[in-house]
N, C-alpha and C positions, 0 to 999 in steps of 0.2 A: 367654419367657426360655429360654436354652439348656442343660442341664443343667452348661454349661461356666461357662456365669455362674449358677446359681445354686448351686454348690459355691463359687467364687470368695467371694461374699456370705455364704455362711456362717462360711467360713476369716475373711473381713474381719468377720467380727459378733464370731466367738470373741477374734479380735485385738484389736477394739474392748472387750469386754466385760472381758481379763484387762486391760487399761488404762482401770483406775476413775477413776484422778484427774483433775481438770480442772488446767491448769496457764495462766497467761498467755501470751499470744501472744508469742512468740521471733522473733528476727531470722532472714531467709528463709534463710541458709544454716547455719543450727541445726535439727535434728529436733528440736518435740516430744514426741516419744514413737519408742519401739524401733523399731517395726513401720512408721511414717509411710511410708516408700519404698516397701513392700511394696503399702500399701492404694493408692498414688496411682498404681501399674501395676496394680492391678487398677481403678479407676474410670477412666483412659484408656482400657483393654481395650474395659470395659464401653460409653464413649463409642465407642470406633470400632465398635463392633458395632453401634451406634445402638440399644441397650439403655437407654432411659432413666430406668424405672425403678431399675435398679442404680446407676446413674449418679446417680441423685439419691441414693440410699440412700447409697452409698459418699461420696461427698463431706459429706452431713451427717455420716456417721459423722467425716470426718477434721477437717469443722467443730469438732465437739463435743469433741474431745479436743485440738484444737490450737489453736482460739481463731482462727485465721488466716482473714482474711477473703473471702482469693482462692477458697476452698471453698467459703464460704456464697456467694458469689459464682455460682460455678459450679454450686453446687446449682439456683441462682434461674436460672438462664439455660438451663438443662435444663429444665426445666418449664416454661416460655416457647416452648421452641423445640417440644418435645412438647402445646404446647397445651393445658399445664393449669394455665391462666391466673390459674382464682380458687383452684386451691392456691397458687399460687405467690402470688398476694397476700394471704391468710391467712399464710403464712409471715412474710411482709414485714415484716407489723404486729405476728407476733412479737419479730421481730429489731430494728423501731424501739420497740419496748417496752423493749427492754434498753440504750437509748441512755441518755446522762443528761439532764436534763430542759434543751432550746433542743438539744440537740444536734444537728446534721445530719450524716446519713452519705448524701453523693454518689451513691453508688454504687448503694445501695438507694434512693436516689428516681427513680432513674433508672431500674432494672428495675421498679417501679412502674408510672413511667409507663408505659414500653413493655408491659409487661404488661396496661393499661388500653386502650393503641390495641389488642392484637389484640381485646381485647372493643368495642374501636368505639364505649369509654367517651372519646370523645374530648374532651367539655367537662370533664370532671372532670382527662383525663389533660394538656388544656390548662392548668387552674389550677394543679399539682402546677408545672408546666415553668416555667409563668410566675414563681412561687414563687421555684425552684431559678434561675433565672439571675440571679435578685437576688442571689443569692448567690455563686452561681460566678462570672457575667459571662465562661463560655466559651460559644465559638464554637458549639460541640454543642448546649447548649441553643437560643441561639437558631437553628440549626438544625432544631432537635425542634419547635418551637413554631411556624414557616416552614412544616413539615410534615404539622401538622395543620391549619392555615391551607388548605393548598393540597389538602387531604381534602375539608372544607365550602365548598370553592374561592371561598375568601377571597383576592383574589388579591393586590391592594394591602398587605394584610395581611402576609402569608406575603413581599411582598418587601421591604417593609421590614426585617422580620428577619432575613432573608437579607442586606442591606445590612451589620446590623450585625454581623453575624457576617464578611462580606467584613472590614472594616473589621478588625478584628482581628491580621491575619493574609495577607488578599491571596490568600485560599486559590482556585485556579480551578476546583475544583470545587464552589467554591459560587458564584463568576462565573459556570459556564456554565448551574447553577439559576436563577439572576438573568435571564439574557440570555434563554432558553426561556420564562419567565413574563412579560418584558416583551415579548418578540418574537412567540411565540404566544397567551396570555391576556388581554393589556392590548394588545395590539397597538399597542404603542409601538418600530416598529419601528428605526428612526433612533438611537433613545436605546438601545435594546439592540446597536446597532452601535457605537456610541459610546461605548455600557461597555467593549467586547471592544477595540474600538484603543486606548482611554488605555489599559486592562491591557498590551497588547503592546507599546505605547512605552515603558513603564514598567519593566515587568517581563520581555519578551521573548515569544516565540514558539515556545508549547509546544506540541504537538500538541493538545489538548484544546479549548484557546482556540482559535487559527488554523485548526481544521477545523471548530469551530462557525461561526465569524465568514465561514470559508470555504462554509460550508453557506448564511448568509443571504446572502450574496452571490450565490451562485447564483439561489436563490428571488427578489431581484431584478433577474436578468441583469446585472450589473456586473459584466463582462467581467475589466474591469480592475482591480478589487478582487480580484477572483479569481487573477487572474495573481500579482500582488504576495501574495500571502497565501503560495499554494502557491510561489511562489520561493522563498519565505521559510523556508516548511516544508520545500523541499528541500532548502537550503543547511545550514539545521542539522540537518538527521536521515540525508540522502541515501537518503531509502527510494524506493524504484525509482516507487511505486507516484504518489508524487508527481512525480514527474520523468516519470510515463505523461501527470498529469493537464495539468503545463506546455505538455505537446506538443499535447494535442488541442486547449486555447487558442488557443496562437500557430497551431495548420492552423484554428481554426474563424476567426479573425480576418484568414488567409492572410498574417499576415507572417513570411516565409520568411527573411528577414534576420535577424532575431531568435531562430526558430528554429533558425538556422545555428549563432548566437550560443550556445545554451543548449547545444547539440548539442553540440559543440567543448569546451565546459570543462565538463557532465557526464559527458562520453561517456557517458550511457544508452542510445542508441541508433543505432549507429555503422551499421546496413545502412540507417536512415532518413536519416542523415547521407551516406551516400554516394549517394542517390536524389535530394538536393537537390543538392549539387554536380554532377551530371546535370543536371539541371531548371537549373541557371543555368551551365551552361556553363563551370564552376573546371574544368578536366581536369587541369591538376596535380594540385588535391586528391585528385581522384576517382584516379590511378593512385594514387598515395602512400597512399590509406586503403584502397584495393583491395587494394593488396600486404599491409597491414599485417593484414587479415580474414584475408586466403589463407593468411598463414602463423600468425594464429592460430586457423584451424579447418582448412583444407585444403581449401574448397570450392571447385572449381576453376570455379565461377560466377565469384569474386573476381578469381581468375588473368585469364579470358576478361576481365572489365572493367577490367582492367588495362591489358592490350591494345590492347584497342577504344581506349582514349581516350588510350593514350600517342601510338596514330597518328593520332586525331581532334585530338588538341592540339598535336602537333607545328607549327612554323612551317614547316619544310623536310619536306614530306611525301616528297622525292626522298634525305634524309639515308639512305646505306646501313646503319649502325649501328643507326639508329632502327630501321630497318625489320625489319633482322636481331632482334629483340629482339624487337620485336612476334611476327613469324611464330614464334621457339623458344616463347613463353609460347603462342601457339594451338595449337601442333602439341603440347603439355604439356597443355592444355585437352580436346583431343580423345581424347586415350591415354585419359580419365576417363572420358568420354563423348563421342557422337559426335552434339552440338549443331547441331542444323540451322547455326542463325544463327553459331559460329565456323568452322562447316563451307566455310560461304559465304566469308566475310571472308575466312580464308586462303585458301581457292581465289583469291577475287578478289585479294587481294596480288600474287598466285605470275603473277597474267595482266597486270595493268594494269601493274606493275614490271617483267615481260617476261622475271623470275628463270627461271618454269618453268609454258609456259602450259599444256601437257596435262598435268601434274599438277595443277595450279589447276584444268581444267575436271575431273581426276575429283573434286575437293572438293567443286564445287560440281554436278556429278550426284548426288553421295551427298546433299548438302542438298535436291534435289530430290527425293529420294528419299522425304525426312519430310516435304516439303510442295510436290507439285509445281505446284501451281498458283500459287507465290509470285514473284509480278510482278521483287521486288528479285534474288531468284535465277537464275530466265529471263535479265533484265540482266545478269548477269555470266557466263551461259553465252554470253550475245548476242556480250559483250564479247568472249569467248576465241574465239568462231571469229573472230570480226572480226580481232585478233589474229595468228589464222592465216591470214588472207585467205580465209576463206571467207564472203566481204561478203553473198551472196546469201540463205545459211542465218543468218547474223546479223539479216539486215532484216527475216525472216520472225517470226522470236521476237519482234523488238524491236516489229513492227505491234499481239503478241499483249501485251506489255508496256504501249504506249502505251492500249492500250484500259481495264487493268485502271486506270494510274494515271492518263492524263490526260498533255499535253503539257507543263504546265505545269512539271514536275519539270525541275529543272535538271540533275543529272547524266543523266535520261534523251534530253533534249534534244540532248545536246551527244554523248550515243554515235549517236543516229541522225542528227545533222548528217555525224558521222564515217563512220558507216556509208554513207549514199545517197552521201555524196563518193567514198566506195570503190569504188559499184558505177559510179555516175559516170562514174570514171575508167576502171576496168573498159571500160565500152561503147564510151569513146572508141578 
């Protein structure tokens, strides 16, 4: 003890001592006695210093002179938590000694008990419980009794009174006791499913419930139990972390429709959202949600896929506006950075539209620059000499093109049908 608290202790003993009288217990917002507020900031002190000694001292002292039984209370629950179990039930049988004769005080049979489980007196602290909920008939006891049950892993036991204790009250922290004992102990796992959905028809979808219920659903891979659980849980909580778990369903099941669907009116994940509009070919979307990133973060990745697909989704790939709009958002994209692949596009724009084909071929030298062996970049330098009429130097790249991709490619097809027609005509 500190010598802070045992000055404290003595100051509250001299306080207790010039306060001889005993007087009957007074309504809580009555002192009494003088000193009462004094002593009850010195035995919190003492509690938060986890002094328990003092702690017990001072609250019996405010016991004895106030009658009030939130102190004797607290005395007993201090000594319980300090682990000195059979003082604390020595006291008890004090304090039920000053009862009148059939009388029961709650309170004290209840620190009893509890007192009896940490000594592991658990048949004794059983018949006390079993006793007390004759009388009470709350939910706690049959609680207390459920958990000594499931101590001597009684299990049938312990969930019947867990039953009744549900039954009371509906409480789902004693559902998800229930569902744990019948799902892991009794292995009745159907029926512990079947607890957890009438509760959430009934009563809704709390976290508690629907991430247990969400837990055995996994453990039987029911996919789809799962989905509907966590939608459920994400619609009324909107925590991110559920609306993570909706997505890896719908990608582990691959249906990209629905996650399109989920996507769109959570917006949780708008750069996965715009990776599917990709993957299924929406280019409206994909510019429209592009624009909407770039300007609320600035990353001119967004900008660039704006781009890209305003002119991959155009109908009229020869529209001048369109096109004009496309090249100011790329040539906006490269001021940031100087992206191989927008490097390329506008170069290629500025050659195959005929705007401006030696600056088109220095865009896409600079793209070669980052990766010169890239088949689709060669093609559009192919493209700009061709362009230029330099059919010869174009055929040369485009041989070194067809090898890396193969014939089969259609735009690469149709630049070297273009091209040999050139040299072609050339010989003629």
């Amino acid at each position: 003890m500190s010598k802070l608290l045992s000055s404290l202790l003595i100051v509250a003993s001299l306080l207790f001592t010039a306060c001889s009288q005993h007087q009957e217990p007074l309504p809580p917002n009555v002192k009494s006695f003088e000193d009462e507020d004094r002593l009850i900031i010195y035995a919190l002190y003492a509690k938060s210093q986890g002094d328990a000694n003092s702690t017990i001292s001072l609250f019996e002292m405010l016991y004895e002179k106030s009658g009030r039984k939130e102190y004797r209370n607290e005395e007993l629950i201090a000594m319980i938590q300090s682990r000195q179990n059979e003082r604390a039930l020595k006291k008890i049988e004090v304090y039920k000694a000053e009862l009148d004769e059939g009388e029961i005080d709650v309170e004290l049979e209840r620190l009893q008990i509890a007192a009896l489980m940490e000594l592991n007196a658990y048949e004794q602290a059983k018949n006390l419980a079993l006793d007390l909920v004759e009388h009470t008939k709350a939910a706690s006891e049959y609680q207390q009794i459920a958990a000594i049950y499931m101590i001597q892993g009684r299990y049938e036991f312990a969930l019947r009174y867990l039953q009744s204790a549900y039954a009371i009250n509906y409480d789902e922290g004693i559902l998800d006791k229930m569902a744990i004992i019948l799902y892991v102990n009794l292995n009745r796992k159907a029926e512990a499913i079947s607890h957890l959905e009438t509760h959430i028809r009934l009563h809704g979808c709390s976290e508690i419930t629907c991430t247990r219920l969400g837990s055995f659903y996994s453990e039987e891979n029911n996919v789809e139990g799962m989905l509907r659980i966590y939608l459920r849980l994400y619609d009324s909580t909107k925590d991110e972390k559920y609306a993570q778990t909706v997505i890896k369903l719908y990608n582990y099941k691959k249906d990209v429709i629905s996650l399109i669907r989920f996507l769109e009116k959570s917006e949780s994940d708008d750069a996965l959202l715009l990776q599917l509009y990709i993957s299924t070919k929406n280019y409206p979307k994909v510019v429209s949600l592009a624009d909407k990133l770039y300007k609320e973060d600035g990353d001119p990745y967004y900008l660039g896929q704006s781009a890209i697909f305003e002119y991959e989704g155009a109908e009229d790939k020869h529209n001048e506006a369109m096109v004009a709009s496309v090249m100011k958002k790329l040539k906006r994209v490269i001021e940031y950075s100087e992206n191989a692949m927008y490097l390329n596009y506008l170069g290629y724009l500025l050659i195959d539209h005929e705007i401006n084909v030696e600056e088109g071929m220095a865009f896409v030298k600079k793209a070669l620059e980052v990766e010169p062996e890239s088949p689709y970049y060669l093609d559009s330098l192919a493209w700009g000499y061709y362009k230029l009429d330099n059919c010869k130097k174009a055929l040369k790249l485009m041989k070194k093109v067809q090898k890396n991709l193969g014939k089969e490619d259609a735009e690469v097809s149709a630049h070297m049908k273009a091209i040999k027609a050139c040299i072609k005509k050339k010989g003629k």
